[in-house]
N, C-alpha and C positions, 0 to 999 in steps of 0.2 A: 504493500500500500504506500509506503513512502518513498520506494523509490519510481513508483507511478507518479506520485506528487511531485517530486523533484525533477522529475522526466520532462514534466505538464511546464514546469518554472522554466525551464532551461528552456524550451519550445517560445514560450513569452519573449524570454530576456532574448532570445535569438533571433524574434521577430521584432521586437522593437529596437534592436541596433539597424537590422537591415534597413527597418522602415525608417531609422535616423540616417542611417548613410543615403541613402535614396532621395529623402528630403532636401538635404546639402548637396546633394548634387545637382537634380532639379533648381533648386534655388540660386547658389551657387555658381553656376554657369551660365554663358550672359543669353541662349539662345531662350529661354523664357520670359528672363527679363527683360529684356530688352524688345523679343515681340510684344509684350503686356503693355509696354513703355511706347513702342514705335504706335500701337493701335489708337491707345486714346493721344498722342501728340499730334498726329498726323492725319486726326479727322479733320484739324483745321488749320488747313495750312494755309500763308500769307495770301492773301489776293492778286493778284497780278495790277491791279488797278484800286487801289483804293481812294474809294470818292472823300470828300471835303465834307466836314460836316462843322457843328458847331463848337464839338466837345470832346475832346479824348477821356475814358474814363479810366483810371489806371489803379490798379486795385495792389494793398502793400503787400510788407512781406519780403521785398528786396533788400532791406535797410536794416542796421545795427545803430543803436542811438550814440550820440557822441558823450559815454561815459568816458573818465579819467579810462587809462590817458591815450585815449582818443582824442582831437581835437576837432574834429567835424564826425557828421554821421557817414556811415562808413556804406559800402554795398557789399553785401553779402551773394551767394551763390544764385540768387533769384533776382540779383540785382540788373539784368538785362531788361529789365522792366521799363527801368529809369531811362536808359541808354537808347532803347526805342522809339521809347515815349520822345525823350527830348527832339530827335532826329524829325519824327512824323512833325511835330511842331514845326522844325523848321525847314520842311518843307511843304510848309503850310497846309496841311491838313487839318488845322482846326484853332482856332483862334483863343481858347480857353483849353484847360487841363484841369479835369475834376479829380483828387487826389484820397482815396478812399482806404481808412483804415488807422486803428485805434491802438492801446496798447493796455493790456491785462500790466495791472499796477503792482501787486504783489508778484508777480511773473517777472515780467519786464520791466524794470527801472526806465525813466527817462522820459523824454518828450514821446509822442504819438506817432506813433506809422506816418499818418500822412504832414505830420510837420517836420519828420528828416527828411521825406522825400521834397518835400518845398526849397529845405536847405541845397539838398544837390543840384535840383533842376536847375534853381538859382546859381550855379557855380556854373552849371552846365549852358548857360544864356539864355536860360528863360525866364523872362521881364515876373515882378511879383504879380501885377494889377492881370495876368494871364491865367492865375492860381487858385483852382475854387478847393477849399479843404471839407473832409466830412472825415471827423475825428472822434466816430464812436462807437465804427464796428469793431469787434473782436471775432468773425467770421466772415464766412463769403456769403450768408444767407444777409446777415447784416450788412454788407457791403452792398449788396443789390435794390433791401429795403430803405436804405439811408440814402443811396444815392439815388432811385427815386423821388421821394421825396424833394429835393432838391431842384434834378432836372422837371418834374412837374411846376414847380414853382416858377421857372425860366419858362414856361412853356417847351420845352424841349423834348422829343421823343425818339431819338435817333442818336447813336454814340458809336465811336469808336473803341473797341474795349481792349485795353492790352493787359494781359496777364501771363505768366508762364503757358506754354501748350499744353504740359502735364496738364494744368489747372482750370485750362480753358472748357475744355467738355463741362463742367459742373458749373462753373461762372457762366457760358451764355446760357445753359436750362434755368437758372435763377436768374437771370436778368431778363430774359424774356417771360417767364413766371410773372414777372412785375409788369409785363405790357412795355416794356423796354426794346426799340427794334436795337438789334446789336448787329454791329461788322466787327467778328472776331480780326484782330491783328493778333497772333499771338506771338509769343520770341519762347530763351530759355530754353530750345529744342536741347534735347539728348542726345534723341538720337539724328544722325542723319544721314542722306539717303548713302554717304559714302561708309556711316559705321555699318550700315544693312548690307550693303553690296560685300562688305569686306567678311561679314559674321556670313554669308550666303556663299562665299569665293568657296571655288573646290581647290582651296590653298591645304597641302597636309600640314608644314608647320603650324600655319596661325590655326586653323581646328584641332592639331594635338595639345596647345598650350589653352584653348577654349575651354578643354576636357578637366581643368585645375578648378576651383570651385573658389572664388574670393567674398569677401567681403561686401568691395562692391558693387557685385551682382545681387548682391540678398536686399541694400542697401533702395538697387532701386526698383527693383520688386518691393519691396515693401511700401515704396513710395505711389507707385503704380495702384496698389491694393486698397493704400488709404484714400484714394481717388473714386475708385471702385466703390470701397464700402462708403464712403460721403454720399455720392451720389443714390446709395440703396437708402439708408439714412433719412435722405431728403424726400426720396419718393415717400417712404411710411410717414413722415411728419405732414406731408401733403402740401409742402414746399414747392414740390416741382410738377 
């Protein structure tokens, strides 16, 4: 009987290493991640033509506050946000910049999302009186509902929205949600078409080194995921 039981354990303990090695592998290697990643970035990709409207709405998240010893607000890995946004500006797409996003106070020290990003654009040569701030969301559902608000009051019903591509899928379902028409611009890609052509190449070295399981494939898979489950999230709240 006991060494049935034992037998039975060992069966377990043998099935759940394989199923852990399997997981890390899967995970691990970028040909998951990185399709999970290429699907939602690449629903919305740049316009060829993007029209002139009256407002870019640019949602945070790019920015690091200018604590010691920082001396200005800094841009972080999402920070292609800023970079876009300012360019679309000047090249005159849109005569105003609506700057959307707040800061959890016990979380984040510091001024508000959308007032580092004021500080950069401004380095970056975009005039203040160009500057609309909405400095009270703490999510993208609140980013959508605040900046409504807003352009409603402007009479305004049409925007250009830049945000990471990861993050675009879920920002224009929420901003059209609101009765908000949106011309996605997205930036921040990951992936692009030459990382896909290279993970797809019948290359044997670069697929034997593929076959190594890092970090930062888990990394953006996970990134991907949190995308994923947001968006399921928002359907049950009846958000979207």
């Amino acid at each position: 009987m006991l060494a049935l039981i034992f037998r039975h354990k060992l069966i377990w303990q043998k099935s759940i290493l394989v199923i852990t090695i399997v997981f890390i592998w899967i995970t691990g290697t970028p040909w998951v991640p990185t399709a999970a990643v290429r699907l939602l970035e690449w629903r919305y990709l740049p316009p060829e033509n993007l029209p002139n409207v009256e407002v870019i709405v640019v949602l945070g998240g790019g920015t690091q506050p200018n604590l010691y010893p920082r001396q200005i607000p800094e841009l972080n890995s999402a920070g292609d946000r800023l970079l876009y946004t300012a360019w679309l500006y000047h090249q005159g797409k849109a005569d105003h910049i609506l700057l959307s996003g707040g800061r959890i106070d016990w979380l984040n020290p510091g001024e508000t999302g959308a007032e580092d990003m004021v500080k950069i654009l401004e380095i970056m040569g975009v005039p203040d009186e160009a500057l609309w701030i909405e400095k009270d969301s703490l999510n993208t559902y609140d980013n959508a509902v605040n900046c409504r608000k807003i352009l409603e009051d402007k009479g305004i019903h049409r925007v250009i929205l830049v945000t990471s591509a990861l993050h675009m899928p879920r920002s224009v379902a929420l901003f059209k949600h609101q009765g908000i028409e949106v011309i996605p611009a997205p930036t921040d890609y990951s992936v692009t078409q030459a990382d896909w052509q290279q993970l797809t190449a019948a290359n044997l070295p670069a697929q034997l080194m593929n076959l190594i399981p890092s970090a930062g494939n888990m990394e953006t898979l996970t990134n991907a995921m949190k995308e994923v489950i947001g968006i399921f999230i928002y359907h049950l709240r009846g958000w979207l």
